[in-house]
C-alpha positions in Angstrom: 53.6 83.8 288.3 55.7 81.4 286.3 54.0 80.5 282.8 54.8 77.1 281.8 55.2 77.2 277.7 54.8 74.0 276.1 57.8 71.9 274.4 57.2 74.1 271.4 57.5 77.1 273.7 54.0 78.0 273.2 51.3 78.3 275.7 46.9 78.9 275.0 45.5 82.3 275.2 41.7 82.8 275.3 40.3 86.3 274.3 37.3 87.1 277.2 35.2 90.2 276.4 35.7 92.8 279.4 32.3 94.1 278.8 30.2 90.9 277.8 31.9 87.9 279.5 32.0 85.8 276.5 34.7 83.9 275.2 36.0 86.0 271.6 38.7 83.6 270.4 41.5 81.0 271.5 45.0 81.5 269.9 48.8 80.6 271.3 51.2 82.7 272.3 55.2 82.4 273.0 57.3 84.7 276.0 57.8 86.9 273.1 54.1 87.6 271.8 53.5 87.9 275.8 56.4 90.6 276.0 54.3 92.5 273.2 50.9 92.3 274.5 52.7 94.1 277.8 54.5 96.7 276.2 51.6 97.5 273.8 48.5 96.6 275.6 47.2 95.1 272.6 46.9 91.3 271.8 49.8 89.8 269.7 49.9 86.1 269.3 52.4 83.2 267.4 50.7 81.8 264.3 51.9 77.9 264.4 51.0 78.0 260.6 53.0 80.7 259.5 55.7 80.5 262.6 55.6 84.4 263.4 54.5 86.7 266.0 51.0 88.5 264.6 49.1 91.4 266.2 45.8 90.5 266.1 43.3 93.1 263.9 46.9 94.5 262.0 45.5 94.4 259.1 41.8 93.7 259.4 41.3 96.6 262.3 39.7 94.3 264.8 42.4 95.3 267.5 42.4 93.8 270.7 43.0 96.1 273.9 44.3 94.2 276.4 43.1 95.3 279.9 44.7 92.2 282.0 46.3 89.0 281.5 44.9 85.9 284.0 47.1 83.0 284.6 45.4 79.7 285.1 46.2 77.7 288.7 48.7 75.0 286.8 50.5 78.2 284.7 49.6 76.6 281.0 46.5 78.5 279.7 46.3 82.5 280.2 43.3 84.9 279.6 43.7 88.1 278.0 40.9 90.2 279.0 40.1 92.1 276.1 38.1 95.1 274.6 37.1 93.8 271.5 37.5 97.6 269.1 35.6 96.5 266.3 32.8 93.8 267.9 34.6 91.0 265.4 37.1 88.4 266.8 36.5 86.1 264.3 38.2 86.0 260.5 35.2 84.9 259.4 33.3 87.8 260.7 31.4 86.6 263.2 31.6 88.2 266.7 33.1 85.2 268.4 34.8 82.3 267.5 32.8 79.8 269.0 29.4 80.7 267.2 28.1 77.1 266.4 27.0 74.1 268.5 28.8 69.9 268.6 25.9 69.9 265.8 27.1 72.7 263.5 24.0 74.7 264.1 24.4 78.2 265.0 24.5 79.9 268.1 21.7 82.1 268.4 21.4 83.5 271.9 24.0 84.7 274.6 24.6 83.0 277.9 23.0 84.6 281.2 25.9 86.7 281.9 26.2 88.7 278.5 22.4 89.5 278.3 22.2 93.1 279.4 25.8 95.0 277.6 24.3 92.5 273.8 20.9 93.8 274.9 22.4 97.2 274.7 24.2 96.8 271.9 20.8 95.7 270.0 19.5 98.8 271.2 21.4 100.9 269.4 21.3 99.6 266.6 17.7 99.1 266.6 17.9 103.7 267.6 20.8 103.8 264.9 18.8 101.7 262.1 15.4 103.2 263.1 13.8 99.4 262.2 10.8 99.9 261.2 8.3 98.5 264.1 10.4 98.7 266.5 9.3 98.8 270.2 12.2 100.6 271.4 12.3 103.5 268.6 9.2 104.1 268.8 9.5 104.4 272.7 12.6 106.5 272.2 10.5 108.4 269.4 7.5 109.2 272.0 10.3 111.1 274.0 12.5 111.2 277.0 9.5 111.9 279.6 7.8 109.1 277.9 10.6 106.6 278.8 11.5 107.7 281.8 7.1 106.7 282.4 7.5 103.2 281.9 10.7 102.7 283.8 8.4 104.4 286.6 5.6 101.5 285.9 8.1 98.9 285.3 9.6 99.5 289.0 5.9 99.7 290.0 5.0 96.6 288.7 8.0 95.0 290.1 7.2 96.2 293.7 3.6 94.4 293.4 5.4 91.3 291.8 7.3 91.1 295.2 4.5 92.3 297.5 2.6 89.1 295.5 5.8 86.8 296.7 5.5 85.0 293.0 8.7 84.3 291.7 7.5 84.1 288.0 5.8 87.1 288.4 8.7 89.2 289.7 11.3 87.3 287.1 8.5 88.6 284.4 9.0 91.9 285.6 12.3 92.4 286.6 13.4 91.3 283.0 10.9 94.2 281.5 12.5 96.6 284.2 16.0 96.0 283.3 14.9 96.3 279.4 13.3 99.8 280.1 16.1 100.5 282.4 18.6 99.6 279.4 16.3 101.8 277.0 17.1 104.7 279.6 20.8 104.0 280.1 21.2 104.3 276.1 19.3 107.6 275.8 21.6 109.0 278.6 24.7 107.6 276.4 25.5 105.3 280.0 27.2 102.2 279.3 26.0 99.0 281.1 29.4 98.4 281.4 29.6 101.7 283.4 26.8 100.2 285.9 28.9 97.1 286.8 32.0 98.9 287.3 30.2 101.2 290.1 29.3 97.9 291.2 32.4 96.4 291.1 34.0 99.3 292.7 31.5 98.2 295.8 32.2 94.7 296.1 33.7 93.4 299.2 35.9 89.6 298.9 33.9 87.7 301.5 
């Protein structure tokens, strides 16, 4: 597909996380910075400040890998769908861009579609830190049999939420299934992301 660049040759990029959905950064790119992020599969962009082609995470190591570059239906805004190396898009260190309201306050929890791969990610470190009171590593600490137990009741407990037909019973436990389930995946060292993709590799365009 055609892009069409801007007067000043330049056309907007936004940086979408393959594995969490959200929206890591918006930057501009020219044919040339385009030409890169092919060749390379990693995410260059033209500063309009400095009036160069940059590769973004050169120097600070938060490299992009680009995995696929969406056009939009008029051909003057691309995504680049992007594994984020580091988990930092942003220079000021945050792991977005867009981390604060209209208000100024800050962003403090994910949209519906990035809940379970950041729930996973505060898993680990919850495992990697061993935070002291911690649910999880102390489930983890119980041992293996022990979680594989309460994914058991959880899946119970979901069965008699829908046996009960009450929807904020079965939301209630659903959500503690999927937690237990995500405790499980990380003990097994299975990525959520690995989950969708078997799912994805199922779906059918309707």
């Amino acid at each position: 597909m055609e892009i069409s660049f801007n007067e000043d040759g330049l056309v907007p990029v936004i940086a979408q996380d393959y594995r969490t959905g959200e929206v890591r950064m918006l930057a501009w790119a020219n044919e040339e910075a385009i030409k890169k992020t092919l060749e390379t599969g990693y995410a260059h962009y033209f500063s309009r400040s400095r009036k160069k082609l940059w590769k973004k995470g050169e120097t600070s190591g938060e490299l992009q890998r680009v995995l696929e570059i969406r056009v939009d239906c008029d051909g003057d805004t691309l995504i680049y769908v992007i594994e984020q190396e580091r988990n930092r898009a942003c220079h000021t260190g945050e792991r977005n861009c867009f981390f604060r309201t209209l208000q100024g306050e800050r962003v403090k929890k994910p949209l519906p579609f990035e809940v379970l791969p950041r729930l996973q990610e505060v898993i680990q470190k919850r495992l990697k830190e061993k935070k002291e009171n911690s649910y999880t590593v102390k489930l983890v600490e119980s041992g293996y049999d022990r979680v594989v137990q309460k994914v058991g009741e959880e899946a119970v407990e979901v069965l008699i939420a829908l046996k009960n037909k009450d929807k904020g019973e079965i939301v209630y436990e659903v959500a503690d299934l999927l937690y237990m389930l995500t405790v499980a995946l990380t003990t097994n060292g299975v990525d959520v992301k690995e989950v969708m993709e078997e799912l994805i590799s199922r779906f059918k365009d309707s």
